[in-house]
Backbone bond lengths (Angstrom), bond angles and torsions (degrees), N, CA, C in turn:
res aa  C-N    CA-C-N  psi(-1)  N-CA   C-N-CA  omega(-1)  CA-C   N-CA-C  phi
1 X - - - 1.468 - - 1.516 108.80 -
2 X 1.369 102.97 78.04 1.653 93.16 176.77 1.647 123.41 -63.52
3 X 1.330 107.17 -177.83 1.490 112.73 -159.06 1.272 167.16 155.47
4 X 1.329 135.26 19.62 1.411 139.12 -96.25 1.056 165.75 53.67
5 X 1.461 85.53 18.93 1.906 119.34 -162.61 1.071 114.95 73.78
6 X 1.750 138.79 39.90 1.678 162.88 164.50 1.740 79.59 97.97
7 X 1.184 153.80 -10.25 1.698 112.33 179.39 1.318 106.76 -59.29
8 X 1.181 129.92 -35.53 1.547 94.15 169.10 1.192 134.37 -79.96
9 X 1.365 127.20 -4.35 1.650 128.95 150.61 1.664 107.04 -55.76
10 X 1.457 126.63 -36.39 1.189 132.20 175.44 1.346 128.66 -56.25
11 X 1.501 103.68 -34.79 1.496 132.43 152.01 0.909 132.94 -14.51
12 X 1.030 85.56 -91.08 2.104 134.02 -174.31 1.607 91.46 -63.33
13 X 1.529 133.05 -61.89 1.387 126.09 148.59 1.237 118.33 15.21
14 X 1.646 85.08 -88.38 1.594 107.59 -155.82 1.494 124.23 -70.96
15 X 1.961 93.24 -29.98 1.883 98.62 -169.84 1.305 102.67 -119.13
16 X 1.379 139.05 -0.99 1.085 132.43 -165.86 1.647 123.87 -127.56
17 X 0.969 105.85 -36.43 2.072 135.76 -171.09 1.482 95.62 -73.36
18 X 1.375 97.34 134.10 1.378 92.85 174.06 1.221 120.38 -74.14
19 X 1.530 122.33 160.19 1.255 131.64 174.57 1.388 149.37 -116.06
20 X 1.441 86.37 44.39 1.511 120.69 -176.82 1.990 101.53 -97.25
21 X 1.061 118.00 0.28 1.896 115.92 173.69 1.309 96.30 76.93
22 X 1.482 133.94 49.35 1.382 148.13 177.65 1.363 100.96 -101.46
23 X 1.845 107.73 -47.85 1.674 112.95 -146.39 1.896 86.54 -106.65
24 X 0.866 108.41 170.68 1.568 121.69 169.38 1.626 116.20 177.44
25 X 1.133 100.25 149.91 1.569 95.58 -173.48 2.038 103.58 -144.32
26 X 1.421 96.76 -177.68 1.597 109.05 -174.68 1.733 101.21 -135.70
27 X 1.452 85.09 123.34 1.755 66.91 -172.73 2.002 102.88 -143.91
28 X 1.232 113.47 179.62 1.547 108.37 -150.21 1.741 85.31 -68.28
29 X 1.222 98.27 147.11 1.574 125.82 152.73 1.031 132.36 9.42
30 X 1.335 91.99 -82.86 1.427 115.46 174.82 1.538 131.83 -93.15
31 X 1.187 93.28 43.40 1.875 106.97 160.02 0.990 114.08 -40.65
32 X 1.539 96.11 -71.57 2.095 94.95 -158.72 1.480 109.31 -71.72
33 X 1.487 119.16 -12.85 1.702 113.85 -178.32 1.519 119.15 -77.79
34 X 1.915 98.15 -16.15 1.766 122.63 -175.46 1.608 98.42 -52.01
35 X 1.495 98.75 -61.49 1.292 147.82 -166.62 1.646 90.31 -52.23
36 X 1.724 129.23 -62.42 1.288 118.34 -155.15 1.603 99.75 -87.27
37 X 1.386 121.08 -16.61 1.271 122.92 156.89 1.261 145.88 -75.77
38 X 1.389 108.91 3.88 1.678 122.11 170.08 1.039 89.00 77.54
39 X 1.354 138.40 77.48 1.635 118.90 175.80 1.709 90.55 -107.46
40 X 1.258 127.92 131.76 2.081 134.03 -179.37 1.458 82.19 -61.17
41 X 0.910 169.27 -2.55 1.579 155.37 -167.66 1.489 111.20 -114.68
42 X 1.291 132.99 -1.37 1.246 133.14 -178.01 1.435 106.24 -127.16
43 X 1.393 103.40 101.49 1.772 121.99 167.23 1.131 114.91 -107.51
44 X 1.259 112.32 74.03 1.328 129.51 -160.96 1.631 113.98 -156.91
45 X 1.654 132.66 139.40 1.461 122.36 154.00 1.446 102.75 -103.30
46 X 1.704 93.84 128.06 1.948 100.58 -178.75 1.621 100.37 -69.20
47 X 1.200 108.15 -14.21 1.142 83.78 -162.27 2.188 126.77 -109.11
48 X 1.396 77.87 21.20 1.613 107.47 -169.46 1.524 85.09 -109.60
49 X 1.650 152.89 -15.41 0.978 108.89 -175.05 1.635 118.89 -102.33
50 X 1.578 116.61 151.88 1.135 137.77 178.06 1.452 103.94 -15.94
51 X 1.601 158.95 88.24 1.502 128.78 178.04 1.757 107.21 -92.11
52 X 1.275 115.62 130.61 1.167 114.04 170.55 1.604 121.06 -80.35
53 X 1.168 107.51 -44.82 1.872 125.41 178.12 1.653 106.63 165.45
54 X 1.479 77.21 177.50 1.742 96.73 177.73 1.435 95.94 -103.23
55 X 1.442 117.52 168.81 1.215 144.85 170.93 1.712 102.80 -132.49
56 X 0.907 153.01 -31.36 1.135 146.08 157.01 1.456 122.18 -151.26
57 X 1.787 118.75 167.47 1.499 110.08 176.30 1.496 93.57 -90.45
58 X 1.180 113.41 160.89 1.145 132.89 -170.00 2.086 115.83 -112.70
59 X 1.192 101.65 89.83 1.833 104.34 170.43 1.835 104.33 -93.30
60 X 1.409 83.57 117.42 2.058 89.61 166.12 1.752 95.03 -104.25
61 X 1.137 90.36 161.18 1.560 100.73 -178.80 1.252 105.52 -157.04
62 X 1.971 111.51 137.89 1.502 118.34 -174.58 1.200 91.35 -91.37
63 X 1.753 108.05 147.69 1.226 113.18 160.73 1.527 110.78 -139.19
64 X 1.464 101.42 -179.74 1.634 92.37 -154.21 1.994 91.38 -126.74
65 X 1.397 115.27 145.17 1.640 96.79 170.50 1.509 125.37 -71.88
66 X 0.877 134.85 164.27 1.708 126.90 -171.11 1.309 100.83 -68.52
67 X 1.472 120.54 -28.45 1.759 109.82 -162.26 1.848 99.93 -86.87
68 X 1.396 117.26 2.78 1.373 97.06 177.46 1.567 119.47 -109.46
69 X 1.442 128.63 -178.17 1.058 127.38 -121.94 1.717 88.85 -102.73
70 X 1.230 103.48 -60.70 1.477 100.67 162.45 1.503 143.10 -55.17
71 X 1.698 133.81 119.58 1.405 107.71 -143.54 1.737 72.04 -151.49
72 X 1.084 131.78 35.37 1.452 132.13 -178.93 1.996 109.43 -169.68
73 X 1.251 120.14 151.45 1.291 127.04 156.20 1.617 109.43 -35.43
74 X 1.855 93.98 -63.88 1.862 97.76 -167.83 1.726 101.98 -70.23
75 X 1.570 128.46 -28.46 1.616 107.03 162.07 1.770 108.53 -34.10
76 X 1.367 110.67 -46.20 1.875 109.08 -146.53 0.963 76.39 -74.98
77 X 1.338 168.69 15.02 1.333 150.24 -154.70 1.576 108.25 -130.75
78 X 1.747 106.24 -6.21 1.267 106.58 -169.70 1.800 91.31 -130.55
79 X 1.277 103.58 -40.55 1.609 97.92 176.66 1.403 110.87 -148.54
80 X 1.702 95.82 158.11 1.407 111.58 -151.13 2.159 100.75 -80.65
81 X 1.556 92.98 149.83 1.355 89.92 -179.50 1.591 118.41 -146.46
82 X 0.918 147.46 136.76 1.040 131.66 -170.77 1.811 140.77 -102.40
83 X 1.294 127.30 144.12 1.481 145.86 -150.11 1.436 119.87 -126.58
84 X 1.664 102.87 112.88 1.467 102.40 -171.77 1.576 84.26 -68.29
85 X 1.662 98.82 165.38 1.785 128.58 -177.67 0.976 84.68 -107.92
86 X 1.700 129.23 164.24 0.991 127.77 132.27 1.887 104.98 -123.98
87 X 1.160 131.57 48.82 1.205 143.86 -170.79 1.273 132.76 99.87
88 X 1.020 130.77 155.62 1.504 136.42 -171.78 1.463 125.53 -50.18
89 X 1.569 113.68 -40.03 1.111 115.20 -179.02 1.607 116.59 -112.43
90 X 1.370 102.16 33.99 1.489 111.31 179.90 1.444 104.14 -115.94
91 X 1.579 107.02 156.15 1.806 129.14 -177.26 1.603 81.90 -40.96
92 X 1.132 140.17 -79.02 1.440 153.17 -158.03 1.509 103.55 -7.13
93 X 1.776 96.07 -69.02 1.533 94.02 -157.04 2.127 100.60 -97.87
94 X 1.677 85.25 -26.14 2.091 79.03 -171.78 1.338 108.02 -51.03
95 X 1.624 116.60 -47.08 1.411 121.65 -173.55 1.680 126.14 -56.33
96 X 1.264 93.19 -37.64 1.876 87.85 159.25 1.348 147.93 -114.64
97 X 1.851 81.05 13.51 1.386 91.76 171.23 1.940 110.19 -88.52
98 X 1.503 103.48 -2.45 1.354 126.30 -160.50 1.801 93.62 -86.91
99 X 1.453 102.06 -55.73 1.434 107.15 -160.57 1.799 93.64 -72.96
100 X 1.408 121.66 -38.24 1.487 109.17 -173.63 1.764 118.02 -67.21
101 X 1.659 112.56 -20.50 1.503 120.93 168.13 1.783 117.57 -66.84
102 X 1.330 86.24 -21.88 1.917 93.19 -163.41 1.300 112.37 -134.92
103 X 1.376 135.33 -0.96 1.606 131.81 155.88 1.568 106.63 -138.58
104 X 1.294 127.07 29.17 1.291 141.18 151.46 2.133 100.69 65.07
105 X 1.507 78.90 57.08 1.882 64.57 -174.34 1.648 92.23 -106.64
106 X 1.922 118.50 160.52 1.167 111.35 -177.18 1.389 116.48 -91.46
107 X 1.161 133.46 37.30 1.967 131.30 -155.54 1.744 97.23 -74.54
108 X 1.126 100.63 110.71 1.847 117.71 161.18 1.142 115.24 -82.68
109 X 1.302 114.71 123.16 1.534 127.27 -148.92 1.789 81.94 -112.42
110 X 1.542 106.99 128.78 1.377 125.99 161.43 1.578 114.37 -109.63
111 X 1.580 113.24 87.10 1.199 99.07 -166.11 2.051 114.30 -88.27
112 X 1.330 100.20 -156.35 0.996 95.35 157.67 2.440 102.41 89.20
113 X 1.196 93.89 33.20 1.377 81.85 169.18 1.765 93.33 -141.15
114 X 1.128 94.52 171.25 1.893 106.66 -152.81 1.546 106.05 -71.33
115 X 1.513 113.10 -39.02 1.599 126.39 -151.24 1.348 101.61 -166.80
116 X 1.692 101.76 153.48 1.250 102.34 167.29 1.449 127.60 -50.68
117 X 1.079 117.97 -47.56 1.815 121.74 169.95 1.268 102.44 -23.16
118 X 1.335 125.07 -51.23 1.515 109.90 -144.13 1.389 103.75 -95.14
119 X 1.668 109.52 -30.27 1.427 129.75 158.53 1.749 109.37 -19.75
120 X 1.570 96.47 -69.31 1.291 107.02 -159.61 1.321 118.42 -78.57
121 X 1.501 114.47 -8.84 1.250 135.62 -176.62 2.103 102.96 -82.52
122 X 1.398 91.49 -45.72 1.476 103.83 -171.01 2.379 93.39 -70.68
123 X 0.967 114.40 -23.90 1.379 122.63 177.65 1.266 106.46 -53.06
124 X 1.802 103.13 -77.20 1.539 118.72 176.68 1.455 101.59 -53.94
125 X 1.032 156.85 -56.27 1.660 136.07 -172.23 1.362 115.48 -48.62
126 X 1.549 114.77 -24.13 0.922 139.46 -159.80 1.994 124.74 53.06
127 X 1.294 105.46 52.16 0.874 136.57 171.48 2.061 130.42 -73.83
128 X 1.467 87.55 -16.47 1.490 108.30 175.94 1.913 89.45 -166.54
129 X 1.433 109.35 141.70 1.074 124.04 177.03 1.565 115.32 -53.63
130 X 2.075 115.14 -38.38 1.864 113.32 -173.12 0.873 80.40 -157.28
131 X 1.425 98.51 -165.56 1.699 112.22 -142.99 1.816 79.48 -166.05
132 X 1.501 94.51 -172.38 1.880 104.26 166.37 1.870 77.41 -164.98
133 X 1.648 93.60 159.40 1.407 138.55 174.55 0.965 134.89 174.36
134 X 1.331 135.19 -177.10 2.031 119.81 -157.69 1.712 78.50 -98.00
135 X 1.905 85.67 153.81 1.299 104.71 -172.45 1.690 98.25 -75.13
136 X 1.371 121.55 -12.75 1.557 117.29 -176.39 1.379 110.82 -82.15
137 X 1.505 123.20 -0.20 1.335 112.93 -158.02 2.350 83.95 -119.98
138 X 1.514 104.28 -39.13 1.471 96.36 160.33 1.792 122.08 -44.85
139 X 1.201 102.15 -68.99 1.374 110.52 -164.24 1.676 96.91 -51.21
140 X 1.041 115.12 -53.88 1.865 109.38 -150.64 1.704 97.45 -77.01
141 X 1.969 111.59 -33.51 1.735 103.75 -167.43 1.740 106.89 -90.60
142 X 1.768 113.99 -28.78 1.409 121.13 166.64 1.145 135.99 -121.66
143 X 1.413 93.10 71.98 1.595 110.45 -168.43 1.651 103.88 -69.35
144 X 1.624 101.27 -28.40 1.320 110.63 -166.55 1.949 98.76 -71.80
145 X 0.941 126.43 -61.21 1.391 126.01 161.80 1.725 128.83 -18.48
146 X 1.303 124.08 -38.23 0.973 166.34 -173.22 1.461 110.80 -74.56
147 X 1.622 102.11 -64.40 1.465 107.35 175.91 1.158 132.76 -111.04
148 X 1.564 103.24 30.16 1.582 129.97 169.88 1.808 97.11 -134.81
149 X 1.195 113.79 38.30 1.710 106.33 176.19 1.599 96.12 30.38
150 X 0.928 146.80 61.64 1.479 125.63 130.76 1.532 137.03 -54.06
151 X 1.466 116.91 -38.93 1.130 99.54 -159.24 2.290 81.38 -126.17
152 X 1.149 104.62 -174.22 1.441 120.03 -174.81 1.788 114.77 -135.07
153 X 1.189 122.63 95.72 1.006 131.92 -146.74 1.728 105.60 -95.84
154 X 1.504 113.54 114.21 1.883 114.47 -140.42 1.258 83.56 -89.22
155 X 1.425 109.52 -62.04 1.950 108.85 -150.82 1.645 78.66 -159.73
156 X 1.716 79.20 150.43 1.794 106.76 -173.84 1.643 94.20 -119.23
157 X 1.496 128.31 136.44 1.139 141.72 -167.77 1.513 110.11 -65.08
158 X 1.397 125.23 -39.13 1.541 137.39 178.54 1.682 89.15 -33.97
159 X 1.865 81.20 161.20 1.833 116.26 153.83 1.104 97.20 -61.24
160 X 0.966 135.72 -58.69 1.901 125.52 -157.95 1.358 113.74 -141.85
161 X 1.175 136.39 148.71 1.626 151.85 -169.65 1.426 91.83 -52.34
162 X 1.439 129.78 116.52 1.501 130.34 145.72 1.610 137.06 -46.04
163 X 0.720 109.20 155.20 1.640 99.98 -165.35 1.857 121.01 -72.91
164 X 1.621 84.07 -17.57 1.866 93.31 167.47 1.407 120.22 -98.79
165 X 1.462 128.96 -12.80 1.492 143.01 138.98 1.323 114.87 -76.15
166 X 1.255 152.62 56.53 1.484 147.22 177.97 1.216 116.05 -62.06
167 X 1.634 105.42 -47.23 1.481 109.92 176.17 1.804 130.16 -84.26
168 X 1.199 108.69 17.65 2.005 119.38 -174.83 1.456 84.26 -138.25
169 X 1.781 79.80 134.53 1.398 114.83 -175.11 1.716 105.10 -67.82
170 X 1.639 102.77 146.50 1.503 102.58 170.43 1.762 105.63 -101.27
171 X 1.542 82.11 171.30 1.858 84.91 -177.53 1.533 111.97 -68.93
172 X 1.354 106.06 -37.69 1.522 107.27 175.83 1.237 127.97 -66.82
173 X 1.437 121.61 1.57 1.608 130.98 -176.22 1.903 103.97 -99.65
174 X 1.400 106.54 -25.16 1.700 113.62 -158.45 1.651 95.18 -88.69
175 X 1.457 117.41 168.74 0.753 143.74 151.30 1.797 120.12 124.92
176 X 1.230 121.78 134.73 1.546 130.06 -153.10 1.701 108.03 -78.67
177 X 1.302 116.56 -8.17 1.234 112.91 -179.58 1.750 105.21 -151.23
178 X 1.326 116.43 -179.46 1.580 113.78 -153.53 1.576 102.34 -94.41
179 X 1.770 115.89 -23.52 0.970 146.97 150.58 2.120 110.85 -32.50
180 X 1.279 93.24 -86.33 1.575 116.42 165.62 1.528 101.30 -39.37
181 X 1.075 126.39 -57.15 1.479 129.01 -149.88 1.674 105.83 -59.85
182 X 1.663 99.74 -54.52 1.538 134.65 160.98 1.877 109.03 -21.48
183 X 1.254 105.46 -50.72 1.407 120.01 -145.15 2.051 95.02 -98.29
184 X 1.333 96.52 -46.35 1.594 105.41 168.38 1.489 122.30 -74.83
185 X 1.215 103.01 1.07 2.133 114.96 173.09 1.711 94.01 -107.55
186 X 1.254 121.10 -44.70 1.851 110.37 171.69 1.294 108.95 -46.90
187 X 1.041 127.96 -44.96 1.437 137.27 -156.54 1.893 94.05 -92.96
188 X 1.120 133.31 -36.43 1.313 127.41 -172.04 2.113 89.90 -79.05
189 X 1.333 102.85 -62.25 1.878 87.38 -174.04 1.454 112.24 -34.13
190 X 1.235 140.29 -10.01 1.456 123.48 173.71 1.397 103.45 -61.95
191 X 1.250 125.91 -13.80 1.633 122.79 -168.00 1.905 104.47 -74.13
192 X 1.390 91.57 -9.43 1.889 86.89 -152.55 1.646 77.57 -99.74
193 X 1.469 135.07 -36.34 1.384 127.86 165.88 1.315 123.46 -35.36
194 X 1.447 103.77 -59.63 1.869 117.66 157.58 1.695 94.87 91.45
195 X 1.255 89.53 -142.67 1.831 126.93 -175.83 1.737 105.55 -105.15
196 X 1.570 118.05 63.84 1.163 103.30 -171.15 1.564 99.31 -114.46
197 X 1.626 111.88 166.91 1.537 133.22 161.42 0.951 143.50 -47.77
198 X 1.212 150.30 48.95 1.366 146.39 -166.67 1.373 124.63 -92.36
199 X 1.623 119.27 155.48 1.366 120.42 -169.39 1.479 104.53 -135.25
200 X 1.257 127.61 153.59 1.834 123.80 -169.89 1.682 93.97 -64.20
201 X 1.805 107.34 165.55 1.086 114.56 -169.49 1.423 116.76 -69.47
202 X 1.241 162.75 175.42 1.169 146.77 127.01 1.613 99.69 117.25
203 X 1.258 135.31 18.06 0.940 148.69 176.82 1.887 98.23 -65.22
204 X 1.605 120.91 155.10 1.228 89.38 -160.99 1.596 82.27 -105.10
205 X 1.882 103.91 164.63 1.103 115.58 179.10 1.843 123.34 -24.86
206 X 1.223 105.12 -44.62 1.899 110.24 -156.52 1.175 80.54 -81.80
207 X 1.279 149.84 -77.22 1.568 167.55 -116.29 1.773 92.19 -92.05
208 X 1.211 116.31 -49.76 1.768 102.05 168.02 1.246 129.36 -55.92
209 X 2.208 105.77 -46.95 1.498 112.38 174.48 1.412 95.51 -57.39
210 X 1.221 120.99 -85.98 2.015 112.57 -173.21 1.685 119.84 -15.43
211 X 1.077 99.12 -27.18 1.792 92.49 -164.61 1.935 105.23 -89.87
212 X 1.412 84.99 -25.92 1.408 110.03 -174.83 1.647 108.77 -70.96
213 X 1.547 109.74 -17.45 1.690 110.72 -143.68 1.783 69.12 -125.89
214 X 0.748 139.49 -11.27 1.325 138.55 -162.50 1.325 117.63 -99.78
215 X 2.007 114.92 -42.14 1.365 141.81 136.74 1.256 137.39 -33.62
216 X 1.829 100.98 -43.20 1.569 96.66 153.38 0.999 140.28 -106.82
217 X 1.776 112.67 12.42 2.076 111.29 142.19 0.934 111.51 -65.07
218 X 1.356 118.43 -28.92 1.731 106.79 -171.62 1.540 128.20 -43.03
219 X 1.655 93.42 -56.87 1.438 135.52 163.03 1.290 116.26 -26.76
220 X 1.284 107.71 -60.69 1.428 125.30 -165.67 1.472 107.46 -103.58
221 X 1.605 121.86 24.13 1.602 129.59 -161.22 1.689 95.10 -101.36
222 X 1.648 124.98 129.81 1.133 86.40 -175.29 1.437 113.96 -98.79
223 X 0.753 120.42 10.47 1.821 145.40 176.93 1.452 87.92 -64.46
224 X 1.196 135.92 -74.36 1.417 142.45 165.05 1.300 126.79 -35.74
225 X 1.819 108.28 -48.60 1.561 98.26 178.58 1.561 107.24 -74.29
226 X 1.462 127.92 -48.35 1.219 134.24 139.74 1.885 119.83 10.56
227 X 1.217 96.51 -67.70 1.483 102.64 174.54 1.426 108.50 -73.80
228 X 1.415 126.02 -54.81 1.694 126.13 -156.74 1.982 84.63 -72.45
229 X 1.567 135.13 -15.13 1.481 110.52 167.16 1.743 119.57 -97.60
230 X 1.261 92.38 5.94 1.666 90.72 169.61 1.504 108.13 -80.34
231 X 1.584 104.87 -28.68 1.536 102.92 -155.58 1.557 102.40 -94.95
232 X 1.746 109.53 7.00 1.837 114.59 -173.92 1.344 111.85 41.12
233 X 1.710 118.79 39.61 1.315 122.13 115.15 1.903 158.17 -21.47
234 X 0.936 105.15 135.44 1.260 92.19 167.20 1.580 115.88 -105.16
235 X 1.493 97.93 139.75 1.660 93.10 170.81 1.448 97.47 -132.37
236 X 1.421 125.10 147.67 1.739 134.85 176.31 1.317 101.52 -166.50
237 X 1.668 108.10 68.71 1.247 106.84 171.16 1.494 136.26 -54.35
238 X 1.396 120.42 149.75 1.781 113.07 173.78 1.953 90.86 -130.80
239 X 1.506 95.06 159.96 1.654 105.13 164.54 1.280 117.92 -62.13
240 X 1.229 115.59 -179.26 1.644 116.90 -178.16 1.907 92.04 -88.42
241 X 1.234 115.34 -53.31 1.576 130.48 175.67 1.658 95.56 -32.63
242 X 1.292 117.61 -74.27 1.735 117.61 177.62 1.672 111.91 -38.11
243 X 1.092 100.14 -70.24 1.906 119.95 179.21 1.482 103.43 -34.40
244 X 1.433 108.47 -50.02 1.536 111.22 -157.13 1.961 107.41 -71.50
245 X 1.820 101.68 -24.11 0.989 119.91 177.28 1.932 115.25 -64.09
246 X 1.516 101.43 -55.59 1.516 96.20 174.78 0.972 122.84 -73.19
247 X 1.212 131.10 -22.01 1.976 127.68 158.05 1.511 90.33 -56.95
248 X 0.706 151.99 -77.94 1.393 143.90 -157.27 1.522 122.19 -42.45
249 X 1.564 106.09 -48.00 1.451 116.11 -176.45 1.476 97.94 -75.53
250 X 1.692 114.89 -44.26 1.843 97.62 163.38 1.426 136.18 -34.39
251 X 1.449 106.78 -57.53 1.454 113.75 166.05 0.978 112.65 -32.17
252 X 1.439 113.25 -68.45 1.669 122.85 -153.02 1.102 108.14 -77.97
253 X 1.405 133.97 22.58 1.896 140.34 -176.98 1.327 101.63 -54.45
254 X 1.703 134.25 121.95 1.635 131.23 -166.80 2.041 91.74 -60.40
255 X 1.667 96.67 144.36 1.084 111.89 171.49 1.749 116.90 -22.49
256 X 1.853 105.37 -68.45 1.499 113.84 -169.94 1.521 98.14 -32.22
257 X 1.017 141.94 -53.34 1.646 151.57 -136.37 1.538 96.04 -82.08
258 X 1.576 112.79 -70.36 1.514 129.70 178.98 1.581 96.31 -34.30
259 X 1.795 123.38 -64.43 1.046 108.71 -147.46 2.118 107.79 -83.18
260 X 1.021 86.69 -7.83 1.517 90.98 179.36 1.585 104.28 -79.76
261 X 1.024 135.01 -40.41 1.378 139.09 148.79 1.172 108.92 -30.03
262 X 1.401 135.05 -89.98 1.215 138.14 -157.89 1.343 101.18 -59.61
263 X 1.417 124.23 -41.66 1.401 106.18 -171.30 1.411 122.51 -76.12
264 X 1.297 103.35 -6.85 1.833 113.91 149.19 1.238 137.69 -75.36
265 X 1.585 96.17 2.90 1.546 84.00 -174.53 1.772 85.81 -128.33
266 X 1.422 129.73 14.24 1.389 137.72 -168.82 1.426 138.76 57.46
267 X 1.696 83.07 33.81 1.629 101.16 -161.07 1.603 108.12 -86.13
């Protein structure tokens, strides 16, 4: 259900799907931070919905094509470059509309395409200088990119540099003041949210535990894990009980943080 970068799959979730543990969906990251940022696109409480679990943490990472001019953070900082969107409330556009409010970088956001696919597609034509998408969906679909330097890989969304990115900055390492720093680690915990399960609120008690208890054989299925390592996946499962916990501590980010956010994004 494309849309605003899934808030409107988040939506449809929350106000529309039935709520009998029929419907369930996966949706970007950063819901509940949409949510603690006043974003007009989220009609939704993150924190009312059903969580079943995670299936993995989630790193997006901007990257840039080799033929353009910018090939670093401190390039964006000197000249302007441009970034497929893929909607308002997606990593795509918050993340650089974040870094150009608070480390003065110039990224021109070309929005208006459905998914990363098309993002990355509109990259290679070279139609916009980068793009962003999870580093799990680069490595395993453009390996070929990768091992012909095609693309230039700026900053990885995590708290801290992963051990297969060592050299690109994470979001949780940047920022020019202690203030800033604060505001670029809110925005990196969506990573620990990941790729998780969710079901609309009001699901009834028994029918959530089941779905919940059902989520973590999956996990632990090896027919399943089996498959998610053929396909050089990531899996780092959490409970729905854990999950339900870090949407929560998102919400509750102390005011100073929230409002320094929003006032970066002119909310």
């Amino acid at each position: 259900m494309p849309g605003a970068g899934s808030l409107k799959a988040a939506n449809y979730l929350y106000e529309v799907a039935p709520k009998d543990g029929t419907a369930l969906g996966i949706v970007v990251e950063s819901a509940a931070l949409e949510q603690a940022l006043a974003n007009p696109a989220v009609q939704y409480d993150a924190g009312k919905f059903t969580y079943l679990g995670r299936i993995a943490t989630s790193n997006n990472i901007f990257m840039q094509w080799y033929t353009a001019n910018v090939q670093s953070l401190e390039d964006a900082k000197r000249l302007e470059t441009s970034l497929a969107g893929t909607g308002p409330g997606s990593i795509a556009e918050t993340v650089p509309r974040l870094l150009n409010a608070l480390l003065g970088t110039k990224f021109k956001l070309i929005s208006g395409y459905p998914a990363s696919s098309e993002a990355m597609l509109a990259m290679e034509r070279q139609e916009v200088d980068g793009a962003s998408s999870s580093w799990a969906a680069v490595k395993v679909g453009k390996q070929a990119w990768l091992r012909e330097n095609k693309i230039r890989i700026i900053l990885q969304t995590t708290p801290e540099r992963i051990a297969e990115l060592p050299q690109t900055p994470s979001l949780g390492e940047i920022g020019d003041t202690p203030e800033d720093k604060q505001v670029f680690a809110l925005y990196a915990s969506g990573s620990a949210i990941g790729r998780s399960v969710l079901a609309p609120p009001g699901v009834p008690v028994e029918r959530a535990k089941a779905l919940r208890t059902a989520f973590q054989a999956m996990v632990k299925d090896g027919d399943f894990v089996a498959d998610i390592q053929r396909l050089n996946v990531e899996l780092d499962p959490l409970s729905g009980e854990q999950l339900e916990h870090l949407v929560r501590r998102a919400l509750n980010a102390p005011a100073a943080v929230r409002e320094r956010a929003k006032a970066a994004f002119g909310r």
